[in-house]
C-alpha positions as CSV (number, residue, x, y, z in Angstrom):
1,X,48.8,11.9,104.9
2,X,51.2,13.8,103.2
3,X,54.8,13.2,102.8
4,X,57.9,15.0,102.7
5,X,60.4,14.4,100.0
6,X,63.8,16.3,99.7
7,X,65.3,16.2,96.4
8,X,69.6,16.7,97.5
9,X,72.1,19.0,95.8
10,X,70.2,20.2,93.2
11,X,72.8,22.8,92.3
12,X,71.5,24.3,88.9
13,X,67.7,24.5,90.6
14,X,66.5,22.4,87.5
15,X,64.4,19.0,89.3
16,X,61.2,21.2,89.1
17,X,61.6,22.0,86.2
18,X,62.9,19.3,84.1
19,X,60.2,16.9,85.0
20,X,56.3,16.9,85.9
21,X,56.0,16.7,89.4
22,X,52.5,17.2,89.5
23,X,51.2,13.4,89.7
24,X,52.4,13.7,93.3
25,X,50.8,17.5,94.2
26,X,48.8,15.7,96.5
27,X,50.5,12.9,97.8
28,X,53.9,14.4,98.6
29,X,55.3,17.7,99.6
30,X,58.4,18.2,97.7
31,X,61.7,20.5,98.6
32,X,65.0,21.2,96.9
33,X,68.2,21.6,98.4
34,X,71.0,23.5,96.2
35,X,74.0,23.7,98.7
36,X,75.5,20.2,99.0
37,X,75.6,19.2,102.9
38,X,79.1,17.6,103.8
39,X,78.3,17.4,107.7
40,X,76.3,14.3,108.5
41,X,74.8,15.8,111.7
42,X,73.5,19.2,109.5
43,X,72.5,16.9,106.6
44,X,70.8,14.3,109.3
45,X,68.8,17.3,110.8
46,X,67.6,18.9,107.2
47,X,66.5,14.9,106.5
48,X,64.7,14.4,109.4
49,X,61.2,14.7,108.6
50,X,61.3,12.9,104.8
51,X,60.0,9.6,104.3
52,X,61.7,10.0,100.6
53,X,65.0,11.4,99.5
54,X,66.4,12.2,96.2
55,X,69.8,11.4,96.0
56,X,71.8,13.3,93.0
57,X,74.2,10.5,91.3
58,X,77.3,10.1,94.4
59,X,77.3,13.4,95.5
60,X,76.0,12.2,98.9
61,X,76.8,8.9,100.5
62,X,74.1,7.0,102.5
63,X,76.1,5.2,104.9
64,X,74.7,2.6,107.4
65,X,75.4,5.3,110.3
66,X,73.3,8.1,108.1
67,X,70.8,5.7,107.5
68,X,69.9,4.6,110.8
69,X,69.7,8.7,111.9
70,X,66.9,8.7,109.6
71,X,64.0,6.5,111.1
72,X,61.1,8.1,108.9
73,X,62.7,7.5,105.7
74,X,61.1,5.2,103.6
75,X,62.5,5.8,100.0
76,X,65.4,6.7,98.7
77,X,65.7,7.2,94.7
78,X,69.3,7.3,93.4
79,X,69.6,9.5,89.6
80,X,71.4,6.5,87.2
81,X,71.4,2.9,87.4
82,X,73.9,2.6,90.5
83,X,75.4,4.3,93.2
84,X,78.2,2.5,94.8
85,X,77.9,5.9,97.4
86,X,74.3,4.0,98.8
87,X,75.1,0.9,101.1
88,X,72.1,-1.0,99.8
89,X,72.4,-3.8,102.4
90,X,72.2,-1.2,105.1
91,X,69.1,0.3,103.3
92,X,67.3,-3.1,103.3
93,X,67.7,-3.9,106.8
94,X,66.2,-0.9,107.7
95,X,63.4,-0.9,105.7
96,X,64.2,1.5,103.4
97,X,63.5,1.1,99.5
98,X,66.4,2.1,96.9
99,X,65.4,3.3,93.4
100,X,67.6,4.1,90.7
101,X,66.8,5.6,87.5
102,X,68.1,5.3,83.5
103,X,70.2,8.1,81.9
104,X,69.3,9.6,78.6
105,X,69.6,7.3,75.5
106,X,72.5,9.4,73.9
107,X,75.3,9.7,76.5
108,X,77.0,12.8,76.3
109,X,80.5,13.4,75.2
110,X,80.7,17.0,74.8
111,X,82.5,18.0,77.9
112,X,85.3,15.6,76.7
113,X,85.6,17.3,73.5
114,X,85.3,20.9,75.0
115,X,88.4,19.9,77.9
116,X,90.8,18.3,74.6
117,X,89.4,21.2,72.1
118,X,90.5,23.7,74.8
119,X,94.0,22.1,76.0
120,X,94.7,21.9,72.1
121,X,94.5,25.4,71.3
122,X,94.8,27.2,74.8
123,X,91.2,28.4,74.6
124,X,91.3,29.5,78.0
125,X,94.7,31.7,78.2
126,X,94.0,33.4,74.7
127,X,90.5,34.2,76.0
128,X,91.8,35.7,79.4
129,X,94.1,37.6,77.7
130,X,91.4,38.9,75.0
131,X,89.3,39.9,78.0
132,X,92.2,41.8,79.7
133,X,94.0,43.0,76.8
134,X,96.8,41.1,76.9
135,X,99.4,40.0,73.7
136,X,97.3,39.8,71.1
137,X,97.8,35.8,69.9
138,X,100.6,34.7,72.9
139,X,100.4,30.3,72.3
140,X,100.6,28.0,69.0
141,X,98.0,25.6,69.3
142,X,97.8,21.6,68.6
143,X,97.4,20.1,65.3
144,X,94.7,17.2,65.6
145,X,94.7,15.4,62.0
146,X,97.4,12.7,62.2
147,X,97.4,12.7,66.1
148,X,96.5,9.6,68.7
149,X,93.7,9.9,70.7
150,X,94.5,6.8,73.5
151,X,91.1,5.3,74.9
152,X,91.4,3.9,78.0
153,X,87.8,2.1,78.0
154,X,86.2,2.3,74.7
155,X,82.6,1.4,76.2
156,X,79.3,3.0,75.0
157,X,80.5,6.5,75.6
158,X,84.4,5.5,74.5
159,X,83.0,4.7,71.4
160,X,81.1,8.1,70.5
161,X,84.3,9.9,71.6
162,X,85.7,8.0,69.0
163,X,84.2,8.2,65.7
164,X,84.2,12.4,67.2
165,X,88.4,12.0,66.8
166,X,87.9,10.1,63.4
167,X,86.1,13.1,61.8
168,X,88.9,15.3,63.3
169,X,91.4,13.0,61.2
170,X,92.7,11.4,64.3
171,X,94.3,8.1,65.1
172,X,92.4,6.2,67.7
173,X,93.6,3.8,69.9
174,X,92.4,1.4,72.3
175,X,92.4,-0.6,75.7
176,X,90.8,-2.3,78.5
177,X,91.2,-5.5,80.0
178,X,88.9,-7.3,77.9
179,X,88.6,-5.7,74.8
180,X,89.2,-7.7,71.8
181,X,90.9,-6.1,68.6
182,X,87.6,-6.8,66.8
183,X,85.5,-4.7,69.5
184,X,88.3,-1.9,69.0
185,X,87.9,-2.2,65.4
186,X,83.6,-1.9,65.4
187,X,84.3,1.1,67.1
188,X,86.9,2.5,65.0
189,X,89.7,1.9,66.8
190,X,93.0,0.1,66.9
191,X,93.5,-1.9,69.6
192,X,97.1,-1.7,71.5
193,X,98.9,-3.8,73.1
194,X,98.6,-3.2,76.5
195,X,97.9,-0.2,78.6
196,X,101.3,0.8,79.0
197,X,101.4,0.8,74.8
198,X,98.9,3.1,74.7
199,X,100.0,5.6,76.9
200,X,103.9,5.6,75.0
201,X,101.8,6.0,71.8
202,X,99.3,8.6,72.2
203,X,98.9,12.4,72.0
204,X,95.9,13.2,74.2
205,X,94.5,10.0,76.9
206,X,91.1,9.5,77.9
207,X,89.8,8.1,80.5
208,X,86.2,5.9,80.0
209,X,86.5,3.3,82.8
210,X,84.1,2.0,85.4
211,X,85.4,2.7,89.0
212,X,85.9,-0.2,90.7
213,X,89.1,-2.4,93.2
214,X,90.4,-3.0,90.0
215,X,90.6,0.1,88.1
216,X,91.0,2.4,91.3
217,X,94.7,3.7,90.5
218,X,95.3,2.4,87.1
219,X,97.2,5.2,86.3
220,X,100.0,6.2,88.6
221,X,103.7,7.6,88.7
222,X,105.1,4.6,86.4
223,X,102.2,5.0,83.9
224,X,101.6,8.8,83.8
225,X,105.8,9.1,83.1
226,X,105.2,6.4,80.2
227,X,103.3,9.2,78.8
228,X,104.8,11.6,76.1
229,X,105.3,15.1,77.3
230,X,103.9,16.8,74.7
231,X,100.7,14.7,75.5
232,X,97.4,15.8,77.7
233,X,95.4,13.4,80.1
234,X,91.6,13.9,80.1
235,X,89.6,12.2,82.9
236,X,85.5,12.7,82.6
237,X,84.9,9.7,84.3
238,X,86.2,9.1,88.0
239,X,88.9,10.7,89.8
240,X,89.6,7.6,91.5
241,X,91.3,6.0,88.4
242,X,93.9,8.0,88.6
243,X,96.8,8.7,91.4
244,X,95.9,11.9,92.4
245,X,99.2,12.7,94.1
246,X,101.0,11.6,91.5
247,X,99.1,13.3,89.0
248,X,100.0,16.5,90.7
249,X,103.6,15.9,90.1
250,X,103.3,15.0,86.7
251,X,101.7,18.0,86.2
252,X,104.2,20.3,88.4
253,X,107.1,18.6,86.8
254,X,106.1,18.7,83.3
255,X,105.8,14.6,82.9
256,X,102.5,15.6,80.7
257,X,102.0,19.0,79.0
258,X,98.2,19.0,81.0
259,X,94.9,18.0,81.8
260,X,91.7,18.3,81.5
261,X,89.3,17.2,84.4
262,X,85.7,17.0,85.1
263,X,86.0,14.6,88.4
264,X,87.3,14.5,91.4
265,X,88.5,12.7,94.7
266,X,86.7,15.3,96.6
267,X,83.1,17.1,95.6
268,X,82.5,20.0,95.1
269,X,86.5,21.0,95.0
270,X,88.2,22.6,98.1
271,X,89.0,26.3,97.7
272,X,92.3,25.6,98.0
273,X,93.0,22.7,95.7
274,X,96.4,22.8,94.0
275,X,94.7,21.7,90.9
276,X,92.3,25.0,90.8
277,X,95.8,26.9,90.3
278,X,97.7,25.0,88.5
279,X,98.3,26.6,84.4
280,X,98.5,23.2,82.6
281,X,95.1,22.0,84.0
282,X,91.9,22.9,82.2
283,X,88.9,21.9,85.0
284,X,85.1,22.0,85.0
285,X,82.8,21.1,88.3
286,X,81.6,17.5,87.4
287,X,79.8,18.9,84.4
288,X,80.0,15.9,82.1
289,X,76.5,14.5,82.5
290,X,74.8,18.1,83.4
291,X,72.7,18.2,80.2
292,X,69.1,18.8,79.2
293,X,68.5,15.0,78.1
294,X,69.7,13.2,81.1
295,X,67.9,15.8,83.6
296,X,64.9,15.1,81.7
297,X,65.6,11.5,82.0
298,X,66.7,11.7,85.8
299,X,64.0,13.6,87.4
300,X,61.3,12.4,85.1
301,X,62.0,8.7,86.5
302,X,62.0,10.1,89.6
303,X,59.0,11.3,89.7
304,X,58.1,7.3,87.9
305,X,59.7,5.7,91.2
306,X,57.9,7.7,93.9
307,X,54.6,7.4,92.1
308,X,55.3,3.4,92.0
309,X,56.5,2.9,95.6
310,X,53.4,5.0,96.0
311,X,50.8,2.5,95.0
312,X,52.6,-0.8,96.0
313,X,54.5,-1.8,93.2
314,X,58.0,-0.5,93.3
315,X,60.1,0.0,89.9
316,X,63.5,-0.3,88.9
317,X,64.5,-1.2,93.1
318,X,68.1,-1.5,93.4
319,X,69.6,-4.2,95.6
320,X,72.8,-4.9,97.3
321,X,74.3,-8.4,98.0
């Protein structure tokens, strides 16, 4: 019997072709899906004949109440390790088997350096005005050597943005709850005292956090005024660590000269989102982990997890509890 897998917001069109799919030719009958389905009862309906679904990172959340509106489905792979949007307990209960897969060895930090890059020398309003022939040279761009760069969560990705600012001649400082002076130091960083420190001291933020009760909201109004105005805020990680309301008015009232922002509360961005219009804000559509390497990665152990539940011996199962 053949099966029906649907492989969910694949915007780019890229899960054929950034893995081999043929191990399953003739096993299971695989589909893409490019436009990302926000209505549960039009997303329930295009799900109704897969035993297996490809889930895309959080883009989609598996609910209990999706979940039991989808009797045939057997297996659902998640792209990276975990995917708080899947309520794994629900899954269990009904039978249904929850994959997850690794990300490429070398996380990417690009997009980072592209959003500060940009913000420092007003890449965007000098090229708009090159393309409509505007003022030829209209802004004064942003010195980096001798500048902070402010790490809020040096992890494994923290750290590569670092040594990045170090070859720029930056400063580079560091926090998170836990992390000792000699961590900051191993990854070339100074470690402040406290978040609040940071924030006072540092020319451009970044966020590198884990989203979770305790980080959701660890910047708001008191923290993003303790900022310098000159300075610029960069979130690549989750939307949810910062105040989104009040990040609007620092950015309307000048608390922060800008931002640049990869993530946010909701996905893909309303049309009519205050920050799609908004001159200090430099924004991309969640592109930080869109590259070659982790595609590879993603759909490649994909194609690993459905050939594994396949012949009895499910891989890299994620569980709730």
């Amino acid at each position: 019997m053949i099966l029906h897998c649907a492989v969910l917001d694949d915007y780019q069109d890229a899960a054929l072709t950034h893995a081999d799919w043929s191990p399953l030719a003739d096993r299971v009958e695989v589909r893409t899906l490019r436009e990302h389905l926000t209505d549960q009862d039009r997303l329930a309906a295009e799900l109704a004949d897969c035993e297996i679904v490809v889930a895309m990172r959080e883009r989609t959340p598996f609910d209990a109440a999706l979940l039991r509106r989808l009797p045939r489905l057997r297996l659902l792979v998640t792209t990276g390790r975990r995917n708080p949007s899947i309520d794994l307990d629900a899954a269990a209960a009904q039978g249904v088997t929850v994959c997850g897969t690794a990300s490429s060895p070398t996380p990417p930090v690009e997009l980072t350096w592209a959003l500060l890059l940009g913000l420092a020398r007003h890449l965007t309003t000098e090229n708009r005005a090159l393309r409509e022939g505007g003022p030829w040279q209209s802004t004064v761009g942003a010195d980096l050597a001798g500048r902070t760069l402010g790490l809020l969560g040096p992890g494994r990705i923290g750290s590569r943005v670092a040594r990045v600012a170090t070859a720029f001649g930056m400063d580079v400082l560091a926090w998170s709850p836990h992390l000792t002076a000699e961590r900051a130091a191993e990854g070339g960083a100074e470690l402040a005292a406290g978040k609040e420190d940071l924030l006072r001291r540092s020319d451009f933020v970044s966020l590198h956090l884990v989203l979770s009760d305790r980080t959701r909201g660890l910047l708001g109004e008191p923290e993003l005024r303790a900022m310098r105005p000159h300075a610029y805020l960069l979130n690549t990680s989750r939307a949810g660590l910062v105040d989104q309301p009040a990040l609007l008015r620092a950015l309307r009232e000048g608390w922060i000269a800008g931002a640049g922002l990869d993530v946010f509360d909701t996905e893909p961005l309303p049309a009519d989102d205050p920050l799609r219009a908004l001159p200090n804000v430099l924004a991309t559509p969640h592109l930080g982990y869109v590259t070659e390497g982790n595609y590879r990665t993603f759909y490649g152990e994909v194609v690993e997890d459905i050939t594994a539940y396949l012949d009895g011996s499910p891989v890299r199962v994620l569980t709730g509890g």
